[in-house]
Backbone as JSON Lines, residues from 0, in Angstrom:
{"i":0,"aa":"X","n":[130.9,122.72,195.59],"ca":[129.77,123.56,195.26],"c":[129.98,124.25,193.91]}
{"i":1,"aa":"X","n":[131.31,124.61,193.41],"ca":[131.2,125.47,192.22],"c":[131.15,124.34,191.36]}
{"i":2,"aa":"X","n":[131.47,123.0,191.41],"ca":[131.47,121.9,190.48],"c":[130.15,122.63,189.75]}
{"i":3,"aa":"X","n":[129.04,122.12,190.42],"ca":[127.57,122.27,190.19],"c":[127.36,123.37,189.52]}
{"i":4,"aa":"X","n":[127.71,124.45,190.07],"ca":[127.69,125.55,188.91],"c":[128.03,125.72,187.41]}
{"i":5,"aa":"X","n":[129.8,125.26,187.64],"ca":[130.16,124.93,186.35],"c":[129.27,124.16,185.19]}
{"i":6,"aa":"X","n":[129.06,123.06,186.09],"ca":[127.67,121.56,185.23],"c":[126.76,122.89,184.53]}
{"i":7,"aa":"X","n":[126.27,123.46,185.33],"ca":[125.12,123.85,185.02],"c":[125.48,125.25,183.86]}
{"i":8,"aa":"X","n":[125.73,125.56,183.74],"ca":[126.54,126.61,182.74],"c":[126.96,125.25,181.55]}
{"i":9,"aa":"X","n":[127.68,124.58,181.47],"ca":[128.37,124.35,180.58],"c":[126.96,123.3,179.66]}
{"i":10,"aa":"X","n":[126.05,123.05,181.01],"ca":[124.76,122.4,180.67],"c":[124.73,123.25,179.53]}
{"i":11,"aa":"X","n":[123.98,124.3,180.09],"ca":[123.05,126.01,179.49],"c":[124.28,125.98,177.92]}
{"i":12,"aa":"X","n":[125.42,125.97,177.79],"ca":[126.06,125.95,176.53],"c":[125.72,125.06,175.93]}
{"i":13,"aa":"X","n":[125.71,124.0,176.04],"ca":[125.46,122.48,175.38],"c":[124.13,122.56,174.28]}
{"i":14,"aa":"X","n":[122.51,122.7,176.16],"ca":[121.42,123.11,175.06],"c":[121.77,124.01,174.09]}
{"i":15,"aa":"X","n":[122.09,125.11,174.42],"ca":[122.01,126.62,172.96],"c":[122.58,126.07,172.01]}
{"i":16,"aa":"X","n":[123.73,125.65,171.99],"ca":[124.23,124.76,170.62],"c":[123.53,123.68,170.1]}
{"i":17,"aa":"X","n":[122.48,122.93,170.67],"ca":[122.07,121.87,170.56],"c":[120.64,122.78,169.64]}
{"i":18,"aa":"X","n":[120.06,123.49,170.2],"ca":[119.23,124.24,170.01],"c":[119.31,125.19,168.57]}
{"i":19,"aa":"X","n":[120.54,125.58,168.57],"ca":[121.07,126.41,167.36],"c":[121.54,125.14,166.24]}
{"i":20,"aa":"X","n":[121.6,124.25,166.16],"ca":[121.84,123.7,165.53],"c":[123.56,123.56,165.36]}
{"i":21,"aa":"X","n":[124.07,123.77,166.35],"ca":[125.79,124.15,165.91],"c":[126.55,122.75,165.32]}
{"i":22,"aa":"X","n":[127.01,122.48,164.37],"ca":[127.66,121.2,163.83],"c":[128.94,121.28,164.2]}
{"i":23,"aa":"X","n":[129.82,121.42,165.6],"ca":[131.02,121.31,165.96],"c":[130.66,120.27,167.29]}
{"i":24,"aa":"X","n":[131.04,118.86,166.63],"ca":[130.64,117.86,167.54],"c":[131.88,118.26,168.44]}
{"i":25,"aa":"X","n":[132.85,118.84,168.38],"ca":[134.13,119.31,169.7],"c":[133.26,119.65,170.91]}
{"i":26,"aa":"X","n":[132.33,120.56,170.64],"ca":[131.42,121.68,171.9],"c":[131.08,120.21,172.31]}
{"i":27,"aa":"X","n":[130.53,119.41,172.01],"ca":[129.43,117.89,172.71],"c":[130.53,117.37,173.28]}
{"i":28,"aa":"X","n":[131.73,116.61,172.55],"ca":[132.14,116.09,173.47],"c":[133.54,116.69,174.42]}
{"i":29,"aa":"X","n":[133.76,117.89,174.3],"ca":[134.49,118.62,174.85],"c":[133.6,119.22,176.71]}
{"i":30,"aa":"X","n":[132.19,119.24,176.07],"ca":[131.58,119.43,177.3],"c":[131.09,118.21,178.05]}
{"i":31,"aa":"X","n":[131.01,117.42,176.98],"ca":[130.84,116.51,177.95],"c":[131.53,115.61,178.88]}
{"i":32,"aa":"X","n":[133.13,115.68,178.25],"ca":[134.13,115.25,179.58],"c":[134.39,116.62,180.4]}
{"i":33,"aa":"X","n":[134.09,117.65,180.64],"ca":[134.02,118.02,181.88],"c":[133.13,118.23,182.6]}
{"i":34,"aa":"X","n":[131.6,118.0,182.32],"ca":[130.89,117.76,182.98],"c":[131.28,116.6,183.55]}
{"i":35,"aa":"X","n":[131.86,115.31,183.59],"ca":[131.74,114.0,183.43],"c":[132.58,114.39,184.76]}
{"i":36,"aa":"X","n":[133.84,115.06,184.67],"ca":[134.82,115.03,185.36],"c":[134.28,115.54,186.23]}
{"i":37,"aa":"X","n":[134.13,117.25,186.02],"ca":[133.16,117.56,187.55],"c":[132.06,117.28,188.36]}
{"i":38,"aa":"X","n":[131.47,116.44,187.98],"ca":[130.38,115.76,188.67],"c":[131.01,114.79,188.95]}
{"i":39,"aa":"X","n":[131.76,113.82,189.04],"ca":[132.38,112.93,189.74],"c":[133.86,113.37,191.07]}
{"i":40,"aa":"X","n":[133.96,114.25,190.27],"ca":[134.77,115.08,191.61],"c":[133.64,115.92,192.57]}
{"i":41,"aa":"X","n":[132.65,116.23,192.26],"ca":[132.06,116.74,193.07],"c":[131.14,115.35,193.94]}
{"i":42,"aa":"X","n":[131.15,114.34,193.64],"ca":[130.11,113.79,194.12],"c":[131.14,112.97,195.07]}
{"i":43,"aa":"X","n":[132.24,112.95,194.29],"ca":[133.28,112.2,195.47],"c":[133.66,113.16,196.71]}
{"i":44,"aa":"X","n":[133.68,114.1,196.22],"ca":[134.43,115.35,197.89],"c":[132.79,115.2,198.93]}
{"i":45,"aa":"X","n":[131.83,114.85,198.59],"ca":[130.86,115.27,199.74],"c":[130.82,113.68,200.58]}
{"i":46,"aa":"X","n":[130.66,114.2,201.9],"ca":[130.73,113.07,202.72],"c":[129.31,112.55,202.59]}
C-alpha cells in the first residue's frame, strides 16, 4: 500500500518539474526507476 503512495508523490514531483521546465534529466530518470521498482514490487506482493 505505501508503494502506491510513494508512485504517486514521486508522480506529483516528476509533473512540477516537467511543468517548471527543470533541465536535470537525473529527476526523470532517477524517478523513473523507482517508480518502475515500486510498482512492480507492489504489484507482485498482492495476491
Amino acid at each position: 500500500m505505501w508503494q502506491n503512495w510513494i508512485n504517486f508523490i514521486i508522480g506529483i514531483i516528476i509533473f512540477i518539474a516537467a511543468l517548471a521546465k527543470v533541465e536535470a534529466n537525473w529527476i526523470y530518470w532517477l524517478g523513473g526507476i523507482i517508480v518502475a521498482i515500486l510498482a512492480l514490487w507492489g504489484g507482485l506482493s498482492k495476491k
